[in-house]
KEKE-3310 file (N, C-alpha, C; in steps of 0.2 Angstrom, whole numbers, plus 5000, padded with zeros to 4 digits):
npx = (5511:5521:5530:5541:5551:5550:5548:5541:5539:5548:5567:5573:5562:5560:5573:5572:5562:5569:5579:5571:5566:5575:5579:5569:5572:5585:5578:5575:5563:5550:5543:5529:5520:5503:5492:5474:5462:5449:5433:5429:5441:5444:5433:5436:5450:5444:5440:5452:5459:5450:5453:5466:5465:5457:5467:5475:5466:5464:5475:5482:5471:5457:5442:5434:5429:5423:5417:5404:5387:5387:5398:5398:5389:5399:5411:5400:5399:5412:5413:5402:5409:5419:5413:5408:5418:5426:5436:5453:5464:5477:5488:5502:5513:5519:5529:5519:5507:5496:5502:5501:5486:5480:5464:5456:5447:5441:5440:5436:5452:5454:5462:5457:5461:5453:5454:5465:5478:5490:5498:5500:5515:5525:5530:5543:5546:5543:5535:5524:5527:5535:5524:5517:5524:5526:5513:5511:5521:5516:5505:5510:5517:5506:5494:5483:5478:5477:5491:5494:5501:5514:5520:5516:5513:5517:5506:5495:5495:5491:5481:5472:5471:5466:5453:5454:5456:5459:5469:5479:5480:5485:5484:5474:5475:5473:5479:5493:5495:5494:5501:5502:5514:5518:5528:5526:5531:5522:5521:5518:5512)
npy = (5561:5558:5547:5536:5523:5510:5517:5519:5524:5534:5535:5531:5523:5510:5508:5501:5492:5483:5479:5471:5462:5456:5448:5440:5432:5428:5419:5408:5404:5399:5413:5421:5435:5437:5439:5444:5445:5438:5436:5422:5420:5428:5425:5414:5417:5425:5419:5415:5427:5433:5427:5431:5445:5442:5437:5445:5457:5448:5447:5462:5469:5469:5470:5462:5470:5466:5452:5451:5454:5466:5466:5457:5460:5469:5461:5454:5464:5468:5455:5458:5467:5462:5453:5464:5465:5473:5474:5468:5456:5455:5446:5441:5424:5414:5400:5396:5399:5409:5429:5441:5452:5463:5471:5478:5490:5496:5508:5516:5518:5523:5517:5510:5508:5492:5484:5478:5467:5461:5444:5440:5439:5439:5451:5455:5452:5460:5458:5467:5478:5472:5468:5480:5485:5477:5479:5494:5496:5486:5493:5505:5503:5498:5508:5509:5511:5524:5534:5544:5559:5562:5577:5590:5606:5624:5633:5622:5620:5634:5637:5624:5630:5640:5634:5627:5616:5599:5591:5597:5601:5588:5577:5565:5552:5539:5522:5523:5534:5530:5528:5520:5516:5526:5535:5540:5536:5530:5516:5510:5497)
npz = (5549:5561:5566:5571:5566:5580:5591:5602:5614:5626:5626:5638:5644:5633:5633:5648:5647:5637:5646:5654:5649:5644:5657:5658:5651:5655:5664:5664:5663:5650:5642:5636:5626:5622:5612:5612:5600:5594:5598:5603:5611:5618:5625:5632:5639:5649:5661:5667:5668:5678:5688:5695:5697:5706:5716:5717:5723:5733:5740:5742:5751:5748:5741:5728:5715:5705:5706:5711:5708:5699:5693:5685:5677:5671:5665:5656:5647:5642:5633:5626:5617:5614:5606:5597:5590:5595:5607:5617:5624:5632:5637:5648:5651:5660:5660:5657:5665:5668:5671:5669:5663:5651:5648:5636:5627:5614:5601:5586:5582:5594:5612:5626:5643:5652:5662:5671:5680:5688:5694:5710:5718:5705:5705:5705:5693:5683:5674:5673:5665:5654:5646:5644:5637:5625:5621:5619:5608:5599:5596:5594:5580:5572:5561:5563:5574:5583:5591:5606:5606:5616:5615:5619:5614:5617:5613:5613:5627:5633:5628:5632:5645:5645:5642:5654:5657:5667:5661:5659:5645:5639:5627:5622:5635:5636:5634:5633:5641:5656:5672:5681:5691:5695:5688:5678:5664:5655:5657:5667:5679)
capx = (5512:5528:5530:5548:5552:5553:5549:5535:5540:5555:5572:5574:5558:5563:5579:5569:5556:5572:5582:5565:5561:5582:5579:5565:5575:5587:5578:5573:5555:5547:5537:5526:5515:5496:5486:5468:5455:5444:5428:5430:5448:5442:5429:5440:5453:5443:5440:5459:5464:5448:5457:5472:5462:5454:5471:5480:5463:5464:5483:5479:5467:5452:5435:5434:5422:5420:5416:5397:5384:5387:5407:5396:5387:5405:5412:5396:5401:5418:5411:5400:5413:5423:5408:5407:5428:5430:5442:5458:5464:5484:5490:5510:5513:5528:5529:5510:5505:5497:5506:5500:5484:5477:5458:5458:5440:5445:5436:5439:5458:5456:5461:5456:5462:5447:5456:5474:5482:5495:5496:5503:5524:5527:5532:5551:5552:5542:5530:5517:5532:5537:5516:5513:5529:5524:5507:5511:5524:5513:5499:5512:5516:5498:5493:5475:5478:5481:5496:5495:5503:5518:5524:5513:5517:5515:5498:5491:5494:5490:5472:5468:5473:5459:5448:5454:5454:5462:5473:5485:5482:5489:5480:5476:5474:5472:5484:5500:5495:5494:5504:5502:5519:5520:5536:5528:5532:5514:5519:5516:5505)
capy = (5557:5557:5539:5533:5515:5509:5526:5521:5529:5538:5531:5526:5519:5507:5504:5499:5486:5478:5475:5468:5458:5451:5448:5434:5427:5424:5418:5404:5402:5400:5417:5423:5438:5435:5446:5439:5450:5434:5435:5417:5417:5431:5422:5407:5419:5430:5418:5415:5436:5435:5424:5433:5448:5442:5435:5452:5460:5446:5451:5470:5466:5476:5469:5460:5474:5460:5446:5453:5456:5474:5466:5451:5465:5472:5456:5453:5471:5464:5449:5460:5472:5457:5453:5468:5466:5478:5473:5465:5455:5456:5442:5438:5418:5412:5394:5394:5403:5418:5432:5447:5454:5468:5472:5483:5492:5497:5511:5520:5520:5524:5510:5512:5503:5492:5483:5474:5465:5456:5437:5441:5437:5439:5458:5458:5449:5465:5458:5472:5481:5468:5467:5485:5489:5473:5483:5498:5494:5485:5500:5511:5501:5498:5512:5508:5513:5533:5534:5548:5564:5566:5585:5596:5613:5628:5635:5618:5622:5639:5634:5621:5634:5645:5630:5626:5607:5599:5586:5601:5601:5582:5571:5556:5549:5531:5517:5527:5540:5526:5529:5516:5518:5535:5535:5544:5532:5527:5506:5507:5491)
capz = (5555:5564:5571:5569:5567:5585:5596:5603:5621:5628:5626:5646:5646:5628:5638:5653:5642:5632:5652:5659:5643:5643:5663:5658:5646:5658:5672:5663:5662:5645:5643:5628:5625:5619:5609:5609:5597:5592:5603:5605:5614:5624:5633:5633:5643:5652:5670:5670:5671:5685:5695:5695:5698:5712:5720:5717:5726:5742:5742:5744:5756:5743:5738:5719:5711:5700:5710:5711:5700:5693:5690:5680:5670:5667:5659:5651:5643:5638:5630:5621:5616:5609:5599:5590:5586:5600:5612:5616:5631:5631:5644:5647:5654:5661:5658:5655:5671:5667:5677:5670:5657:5651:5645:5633:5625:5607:5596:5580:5582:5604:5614:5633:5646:5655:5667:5671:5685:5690:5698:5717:5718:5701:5704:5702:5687:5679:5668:5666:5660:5648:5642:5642:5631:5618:5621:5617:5603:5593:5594:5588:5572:5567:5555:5563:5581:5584:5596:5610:5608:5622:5617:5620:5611:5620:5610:5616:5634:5634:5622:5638:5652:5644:5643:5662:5657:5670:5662:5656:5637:5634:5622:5623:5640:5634:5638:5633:5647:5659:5675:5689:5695:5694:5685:5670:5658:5654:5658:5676:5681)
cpx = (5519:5532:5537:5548:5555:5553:5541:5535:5548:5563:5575:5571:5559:5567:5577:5565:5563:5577:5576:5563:5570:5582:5575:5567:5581:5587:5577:5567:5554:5541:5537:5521:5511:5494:5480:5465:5450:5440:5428:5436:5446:5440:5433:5445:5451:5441:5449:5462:5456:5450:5461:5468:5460:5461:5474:5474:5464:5470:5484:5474:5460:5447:5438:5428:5419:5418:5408:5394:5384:5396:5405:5394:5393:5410:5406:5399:5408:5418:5407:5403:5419:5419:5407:5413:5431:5433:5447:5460:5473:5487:5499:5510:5521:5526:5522:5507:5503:5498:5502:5493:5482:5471:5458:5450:5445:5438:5440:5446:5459:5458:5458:5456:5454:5451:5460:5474:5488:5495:5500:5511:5527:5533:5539:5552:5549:5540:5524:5522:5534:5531:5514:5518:5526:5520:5508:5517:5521:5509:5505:5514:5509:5496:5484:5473:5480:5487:5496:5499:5506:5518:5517:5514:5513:5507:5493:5490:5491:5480:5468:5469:5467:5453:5448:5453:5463:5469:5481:5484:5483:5480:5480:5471:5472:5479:5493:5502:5495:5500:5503:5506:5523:5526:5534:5528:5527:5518:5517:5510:5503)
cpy = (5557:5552:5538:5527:5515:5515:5527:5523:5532:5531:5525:5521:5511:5504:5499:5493:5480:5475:5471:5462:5450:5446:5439:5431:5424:5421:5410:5397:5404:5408:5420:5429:5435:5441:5442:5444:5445:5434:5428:5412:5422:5429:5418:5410:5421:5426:5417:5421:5436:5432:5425:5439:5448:5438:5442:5457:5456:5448:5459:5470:5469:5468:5469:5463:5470:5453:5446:5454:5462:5470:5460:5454:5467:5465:5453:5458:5469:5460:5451:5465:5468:5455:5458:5469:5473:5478:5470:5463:5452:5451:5440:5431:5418:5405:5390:5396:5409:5425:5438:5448:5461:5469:5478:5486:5497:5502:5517:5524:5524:5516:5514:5507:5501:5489:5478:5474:5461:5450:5439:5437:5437:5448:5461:5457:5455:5464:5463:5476:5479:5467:5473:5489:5484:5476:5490:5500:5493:5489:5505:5508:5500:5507:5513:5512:5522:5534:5542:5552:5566:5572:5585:5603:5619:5633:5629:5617:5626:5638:5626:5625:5640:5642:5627:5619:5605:5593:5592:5602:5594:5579:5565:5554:5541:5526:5519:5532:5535:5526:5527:5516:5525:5539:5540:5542:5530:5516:5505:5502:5494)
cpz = (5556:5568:5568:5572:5575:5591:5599:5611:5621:5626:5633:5645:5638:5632:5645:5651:5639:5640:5657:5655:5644:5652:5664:5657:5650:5664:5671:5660:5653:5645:5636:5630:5619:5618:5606:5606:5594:5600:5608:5610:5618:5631:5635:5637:5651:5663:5671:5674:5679:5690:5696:5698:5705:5717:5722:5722:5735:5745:5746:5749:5756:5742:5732:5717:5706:5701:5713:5705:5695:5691:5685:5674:5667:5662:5656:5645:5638:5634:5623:5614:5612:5605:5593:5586:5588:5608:5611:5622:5629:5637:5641:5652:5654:5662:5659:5661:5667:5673:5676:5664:5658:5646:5643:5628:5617:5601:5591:5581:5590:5606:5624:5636:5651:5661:5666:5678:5684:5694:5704:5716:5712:5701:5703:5698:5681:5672:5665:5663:5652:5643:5640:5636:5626:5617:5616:5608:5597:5591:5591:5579:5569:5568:5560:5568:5581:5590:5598:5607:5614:5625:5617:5620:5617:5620:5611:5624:5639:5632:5630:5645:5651:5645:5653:5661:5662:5669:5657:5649:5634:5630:5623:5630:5641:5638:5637:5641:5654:5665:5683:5694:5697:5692:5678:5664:5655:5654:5665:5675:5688)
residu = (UNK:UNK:UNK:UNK:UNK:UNK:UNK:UNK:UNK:UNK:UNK:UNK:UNK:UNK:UNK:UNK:UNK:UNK:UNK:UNK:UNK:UNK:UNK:UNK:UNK:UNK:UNK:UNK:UNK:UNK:UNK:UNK:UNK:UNK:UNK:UNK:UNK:UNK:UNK:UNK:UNK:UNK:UNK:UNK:UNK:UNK:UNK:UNK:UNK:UNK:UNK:UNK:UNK:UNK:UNK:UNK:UNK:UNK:UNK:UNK:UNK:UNK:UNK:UNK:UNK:UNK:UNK:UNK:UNK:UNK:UNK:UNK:UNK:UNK:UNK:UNK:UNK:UNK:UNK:UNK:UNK:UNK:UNK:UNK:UNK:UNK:UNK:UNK:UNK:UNK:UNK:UNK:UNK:UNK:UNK:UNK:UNK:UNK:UNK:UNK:UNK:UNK:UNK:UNK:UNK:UNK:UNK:UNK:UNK:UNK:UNK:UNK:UNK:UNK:UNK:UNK:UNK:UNK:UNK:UNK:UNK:UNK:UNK:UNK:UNK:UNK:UNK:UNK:UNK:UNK:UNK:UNK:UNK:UNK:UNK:UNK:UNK:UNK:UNK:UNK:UNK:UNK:UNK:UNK:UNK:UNK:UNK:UNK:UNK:UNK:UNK:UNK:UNK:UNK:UNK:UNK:UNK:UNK:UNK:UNK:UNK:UNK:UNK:UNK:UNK:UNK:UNK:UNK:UNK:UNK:UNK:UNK:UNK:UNK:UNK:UNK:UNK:UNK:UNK:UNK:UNK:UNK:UNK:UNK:UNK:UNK:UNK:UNK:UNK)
# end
């Protein structure tokens, strides 16, 4: 294993997590990042991140997939998925608001993102930044979690260009690979 203390993405993107993280601090607002893995804080979060959810959808001006009964079977799923001590819901508050979370589905050292939003107006202060770097952070120091593969050697691009798989060779494709801003850095919200 090759993990180096603290190297759990590029250096920008580090430098970019630690000027979004100091930005809070001096905005003035109390904020904390949450890691819930008790099934019982789960449920107990999980209508807050829908409400934010469904604000960030009325904002976009998109239909709540989960605001019907196949999006009720899907937090059934999550509820069940925290039952068997497989999941994670990753939420950041700023003076007890929650602004940002992330559901997270969790198997034999995968994590997979299930779904994240943002609260509507919070977007300059660059909370999912500051969630997805704690996020990602802490998965790379546990031993337990497998952290993506960035490089990608040349016999492993060449070995997927024979297979024709279309994600180029990379590994992973988990919440590291995650690219909502399209910046590459896998924290886009």
């Amino acid at each position: 294993d090759e993990r180096r203390p603290g190297r759990w993405a590029s250096k920008k993107t580090r430098a970019k997590h630690r000027t979004a993280c100091r930005r809070l601090d001096e905005s003035g607002s109390a904020w904390r990042v949450h890691r819930l893995r008790n099934a019982g804080e789960i449920r107990a979060a999980l209508p807050r991140t829908l409400e934010v959810r469904a604000a960030r959808e009325r904002q976009l001006a998109r239909r709540d997939a989960f605001a019907d009964a196949a999006g009720q079977r899907h937090v059934q799923r999550v509820l069940d998925l925290a039952a068997e001590g497989n999941a994670e819901v990753w939420l950041l508050t700023l003076d007890g608001t929650l602004v940002t979370y992330v559901v997270v589905g969790c198997d034999d050292g995968k994590r997979v993102l299930v779904d994240s939003r943002m609260r509507p107006g919070y977007e300059r202060r660059s909370p999912g930044l500051v969630l997805f770097g704690h996020m990602l952070a802490t998965w790379y120091d546990d031993d337990a979690v497998r952290v993506p593969d960035h490089d990608v050697s040349r016999g492993d691009r060449d070995a997927a260009a024979d297979r024709q798989e279309p994600s180029g060779g990379r590994r992973g494709g988990g919440p590291a690979h995650h690219r909502g801003d399209g910046s590459g850095d896998g924290l886009g919200v």
